[in-house]
N, C-alpha and C positions, 0 to 999 in steps of 0.2 A: 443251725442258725443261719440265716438268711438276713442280707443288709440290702438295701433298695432305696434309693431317692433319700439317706441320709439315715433312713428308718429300720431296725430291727427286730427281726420277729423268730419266733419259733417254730419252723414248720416241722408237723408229721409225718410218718411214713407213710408212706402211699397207702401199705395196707392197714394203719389204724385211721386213714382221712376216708376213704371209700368203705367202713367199715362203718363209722360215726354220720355219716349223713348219705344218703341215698343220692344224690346228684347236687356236684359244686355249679352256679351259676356265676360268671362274670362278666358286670353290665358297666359298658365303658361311657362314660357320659358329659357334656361338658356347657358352659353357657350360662344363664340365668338364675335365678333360685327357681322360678317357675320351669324351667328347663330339667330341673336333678331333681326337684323335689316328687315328682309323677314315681319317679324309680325307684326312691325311695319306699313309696306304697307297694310297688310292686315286687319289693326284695322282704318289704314284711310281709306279705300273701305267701310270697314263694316261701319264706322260711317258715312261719306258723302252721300255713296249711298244709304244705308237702315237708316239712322238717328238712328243707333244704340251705344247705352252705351259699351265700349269694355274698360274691366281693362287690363291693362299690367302689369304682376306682375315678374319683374325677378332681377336680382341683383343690387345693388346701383349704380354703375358703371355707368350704362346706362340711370339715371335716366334724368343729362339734355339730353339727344341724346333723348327719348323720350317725355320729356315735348316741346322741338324744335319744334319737327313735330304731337303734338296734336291740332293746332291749325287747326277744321275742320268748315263749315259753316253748318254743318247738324250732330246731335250725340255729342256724346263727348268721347274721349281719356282719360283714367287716368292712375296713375302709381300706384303700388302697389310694396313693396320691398320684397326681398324673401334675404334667407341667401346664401353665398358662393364667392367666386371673381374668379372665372375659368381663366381669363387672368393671373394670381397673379398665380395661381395653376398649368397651361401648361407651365407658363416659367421657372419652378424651374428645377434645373440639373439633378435632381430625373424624374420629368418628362420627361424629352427628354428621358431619358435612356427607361423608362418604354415605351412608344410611340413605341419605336423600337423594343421591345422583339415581338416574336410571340407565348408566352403563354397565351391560354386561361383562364385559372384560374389566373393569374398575371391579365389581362386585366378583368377579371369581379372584382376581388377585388378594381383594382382603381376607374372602374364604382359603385361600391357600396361606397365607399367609400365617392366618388364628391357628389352623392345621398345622402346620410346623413349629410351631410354638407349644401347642398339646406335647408334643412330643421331647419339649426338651428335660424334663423329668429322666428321659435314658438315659444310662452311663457310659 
């Protein structure tokens, strides 16, 4: 039993997880609905077609949008949470402003910024 971001699950041993699916994929993603929802296609391809394990790990948000469409008859889909709410974060007044400067260093700081926020999900 394994606990993470608040969450508990049951993982397998290593030799019945590499025994049940031919290759685990973990596709780390964050941003928009239009930003996750692409991976989401491409974690049912990877699981239907190749009968492949694919975690999707991106922010709570989207967690029913992706348990919806994990239901594959080959593979399997899971979700995994990561920190930040990027929807909650582009629509603040601050944001629009910032969106529209054309300073590169203004724009890497919000990029650094979002990025360390991704990450507070760690323990």
């Amino acid at each position: 039993r394994v606990v993470t971001s608040g969450e508990e699950f049951e993982v397998e041993s290593l030799e019945d997880s590499e025994n049940a699916f031919p290759k685990h994929v973990f596709i780390m993603t964050r941003g928009t609905r239009g930003d996750v929802q692409p991976f989401i296609a491409l974690a049912r391809g990877l699981a239907e077609q190749a009968g492949w394990l694919v975690t999707i790990c991106t922010e709570e948000r989207y967690r029913p949008m992706i348990e919806r469409y994990s239901e594959v008859t080959r593979g399997k889909i899971q979700f995994r949470v990561c920190g930040g709410d990027t929807e909650k974060r582009i629509d603040s007044a601050v944001s629009k402003w910032a969106f529209n400067q054309k300073s590169d260093l203004l724009q890497m700081a919000i990029l650094g910024r979002s990025e360390r926020e991704f990450f507070d999900a760690e323990p």
